[in-house]
Biotite code that builds the C-alpha atoms (Angstrom):
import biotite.structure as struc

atoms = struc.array([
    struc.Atom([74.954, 155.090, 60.981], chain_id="A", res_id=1, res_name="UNK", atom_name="CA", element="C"),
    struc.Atom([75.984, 152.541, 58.539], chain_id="A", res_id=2, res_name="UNK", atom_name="CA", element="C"),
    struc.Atom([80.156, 152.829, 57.890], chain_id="A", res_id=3, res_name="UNK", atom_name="CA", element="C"),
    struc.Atom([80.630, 153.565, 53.959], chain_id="A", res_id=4, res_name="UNK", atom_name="CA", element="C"),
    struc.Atom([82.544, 150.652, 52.565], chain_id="A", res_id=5, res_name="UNK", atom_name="CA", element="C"),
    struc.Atom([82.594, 151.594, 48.848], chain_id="A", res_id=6, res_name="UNK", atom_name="CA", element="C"),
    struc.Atom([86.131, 152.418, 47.433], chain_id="A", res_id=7, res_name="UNK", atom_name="CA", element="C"),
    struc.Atom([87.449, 155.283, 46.813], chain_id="A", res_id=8, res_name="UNK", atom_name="CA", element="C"),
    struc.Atom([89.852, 154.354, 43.259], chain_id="A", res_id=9, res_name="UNK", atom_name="CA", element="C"),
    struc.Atom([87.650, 155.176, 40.454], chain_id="A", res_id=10, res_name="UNK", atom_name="CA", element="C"),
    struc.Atom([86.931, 152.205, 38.092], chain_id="A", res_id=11, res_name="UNK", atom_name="CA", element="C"),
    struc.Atom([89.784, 152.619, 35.918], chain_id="A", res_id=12, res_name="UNK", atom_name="CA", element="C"),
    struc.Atom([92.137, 152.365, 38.761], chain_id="A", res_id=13, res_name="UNK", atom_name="CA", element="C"),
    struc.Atom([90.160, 148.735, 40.531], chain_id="A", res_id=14, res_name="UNK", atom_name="CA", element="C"),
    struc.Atom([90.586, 147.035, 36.925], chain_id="A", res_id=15, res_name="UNK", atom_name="CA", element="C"),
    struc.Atom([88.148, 145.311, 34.959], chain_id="A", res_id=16, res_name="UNK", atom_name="CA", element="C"),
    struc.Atom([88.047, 141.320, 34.531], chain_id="A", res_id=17, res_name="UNK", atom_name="CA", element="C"),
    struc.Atom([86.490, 139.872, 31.945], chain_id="A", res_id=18, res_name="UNK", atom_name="CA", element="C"),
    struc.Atom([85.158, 136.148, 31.583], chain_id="A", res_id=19, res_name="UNK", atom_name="CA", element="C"),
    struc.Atom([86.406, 133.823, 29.219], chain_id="A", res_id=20, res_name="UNK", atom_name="CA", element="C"),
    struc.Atom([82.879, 133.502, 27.621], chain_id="A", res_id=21, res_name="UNK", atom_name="CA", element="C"),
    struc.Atom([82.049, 137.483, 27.494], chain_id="A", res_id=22, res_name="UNK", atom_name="CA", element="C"),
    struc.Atom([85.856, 137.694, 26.076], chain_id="A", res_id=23, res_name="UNK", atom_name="CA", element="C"),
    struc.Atom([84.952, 135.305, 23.198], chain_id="A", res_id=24, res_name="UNK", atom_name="CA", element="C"),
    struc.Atom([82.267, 136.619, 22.528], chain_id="A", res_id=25, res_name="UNK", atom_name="CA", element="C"),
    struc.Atom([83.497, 140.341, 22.194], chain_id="A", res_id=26, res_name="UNK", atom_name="CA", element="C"),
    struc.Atom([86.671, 138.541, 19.885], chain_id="A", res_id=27, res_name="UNK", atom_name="CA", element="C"),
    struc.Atom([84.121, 137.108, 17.648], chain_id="A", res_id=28, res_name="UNK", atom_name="CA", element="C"),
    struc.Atom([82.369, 140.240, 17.023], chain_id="A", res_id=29, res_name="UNK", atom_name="CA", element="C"),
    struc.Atom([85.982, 141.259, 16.176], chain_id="A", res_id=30, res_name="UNK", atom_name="CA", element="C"),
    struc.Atom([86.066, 138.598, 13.821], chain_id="A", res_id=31, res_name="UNK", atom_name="CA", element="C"),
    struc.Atom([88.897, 137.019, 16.178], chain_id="A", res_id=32, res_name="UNK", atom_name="CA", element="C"),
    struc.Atom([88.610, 133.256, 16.972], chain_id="A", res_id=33, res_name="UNK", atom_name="CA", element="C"),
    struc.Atom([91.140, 131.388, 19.211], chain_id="A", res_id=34, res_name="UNK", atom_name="CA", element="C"),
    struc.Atom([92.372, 128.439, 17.773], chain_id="A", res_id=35, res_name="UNK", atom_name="CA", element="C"),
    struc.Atom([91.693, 124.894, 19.040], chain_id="A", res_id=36, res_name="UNK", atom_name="CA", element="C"),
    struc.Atom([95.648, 124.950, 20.649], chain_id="A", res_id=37, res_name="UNK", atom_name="CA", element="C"),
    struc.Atom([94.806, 127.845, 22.478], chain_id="A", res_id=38, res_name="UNK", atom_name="CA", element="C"),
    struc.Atom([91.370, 126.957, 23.528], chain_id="A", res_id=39, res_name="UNK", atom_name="CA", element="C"),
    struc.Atom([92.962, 123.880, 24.743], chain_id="A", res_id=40, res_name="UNK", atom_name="CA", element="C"),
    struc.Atom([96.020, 125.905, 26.518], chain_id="A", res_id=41, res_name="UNK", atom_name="CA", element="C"),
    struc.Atom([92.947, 127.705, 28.419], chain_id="A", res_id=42, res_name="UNK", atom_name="CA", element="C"),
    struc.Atom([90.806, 125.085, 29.475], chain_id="A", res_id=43, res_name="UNK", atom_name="CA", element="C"),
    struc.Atom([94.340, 123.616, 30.894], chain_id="A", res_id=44, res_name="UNK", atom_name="CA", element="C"),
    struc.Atom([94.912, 126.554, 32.981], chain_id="A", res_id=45, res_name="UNK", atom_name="CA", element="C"),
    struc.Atom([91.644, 126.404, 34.370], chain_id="A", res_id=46, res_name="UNK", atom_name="CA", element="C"),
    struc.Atom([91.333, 122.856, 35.067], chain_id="A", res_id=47, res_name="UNK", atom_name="CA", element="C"),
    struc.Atom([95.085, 123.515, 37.178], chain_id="A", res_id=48, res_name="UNK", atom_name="CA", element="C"),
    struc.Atom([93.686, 126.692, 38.674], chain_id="A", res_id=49, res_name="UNK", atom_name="CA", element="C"),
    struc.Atom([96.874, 128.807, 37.244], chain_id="A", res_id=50, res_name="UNK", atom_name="CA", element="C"),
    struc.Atom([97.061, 131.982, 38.065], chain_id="A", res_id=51, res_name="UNK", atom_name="CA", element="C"),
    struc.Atom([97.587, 135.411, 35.873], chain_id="A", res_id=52, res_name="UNK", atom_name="CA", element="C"),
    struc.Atom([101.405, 135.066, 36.630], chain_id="A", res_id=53, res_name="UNK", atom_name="CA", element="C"),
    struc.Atom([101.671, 131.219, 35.382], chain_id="A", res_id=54, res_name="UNK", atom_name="CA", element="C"),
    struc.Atom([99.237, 131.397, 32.449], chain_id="A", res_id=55, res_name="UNK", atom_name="CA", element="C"),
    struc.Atom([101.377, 134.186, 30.825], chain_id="A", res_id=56, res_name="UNK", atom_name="CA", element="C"),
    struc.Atom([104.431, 132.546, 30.861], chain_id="A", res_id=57, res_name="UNK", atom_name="CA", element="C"),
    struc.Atom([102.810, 129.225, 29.347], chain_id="A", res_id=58, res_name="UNK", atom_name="CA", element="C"),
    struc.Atom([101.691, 131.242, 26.494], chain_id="A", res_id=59, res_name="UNK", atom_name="CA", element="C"),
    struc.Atom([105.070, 133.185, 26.075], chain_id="A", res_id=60, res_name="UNK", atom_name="CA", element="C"),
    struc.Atom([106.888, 129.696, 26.174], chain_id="A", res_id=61, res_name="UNK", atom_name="CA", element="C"),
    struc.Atom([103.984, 128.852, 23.420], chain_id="A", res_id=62, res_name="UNK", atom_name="CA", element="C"),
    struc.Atom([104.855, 131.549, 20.797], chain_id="A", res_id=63, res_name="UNK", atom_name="CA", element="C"),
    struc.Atom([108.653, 131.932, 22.120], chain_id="A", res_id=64, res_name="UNK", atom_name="CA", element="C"),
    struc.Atom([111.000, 131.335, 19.598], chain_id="A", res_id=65, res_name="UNK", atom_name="CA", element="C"),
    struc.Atom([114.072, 128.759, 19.734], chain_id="A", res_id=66, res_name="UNK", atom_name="CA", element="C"),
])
């Protein structure tokens, strides 16, 4: 017999990731549109393969105030 290897956290508790192109296009049926400086920010993160930890902080230093 085959060992079960599903997981025992329900949904809620695993998380849920969404793409950047299904997140865009949930914000536009918002009516939300990022600007070009953020698109930009994102397409840098990606390109440097930042992860969750690094992209934050580049987009609190971007709206931080001196």
């Amino acid at each position: 017999m085959a060992s079960d290897t599903r997981s025992t956290k329900r949904p809620a508790e695993e998380g849920f990731l969404l793409g950047a192109e299904l997140f865009e296009q949930i914000s536009a049926v918002e009516g939300i549109e990022l600007s070009d400086e953020m698109r930009a920010r994102a397409k840098k993160a990606a390109r440097l393969g930042l992860s969750i930890e690094p992209r934050l902080e580049e987009i609190k230093k971007a709206y931080r105030k001196t």
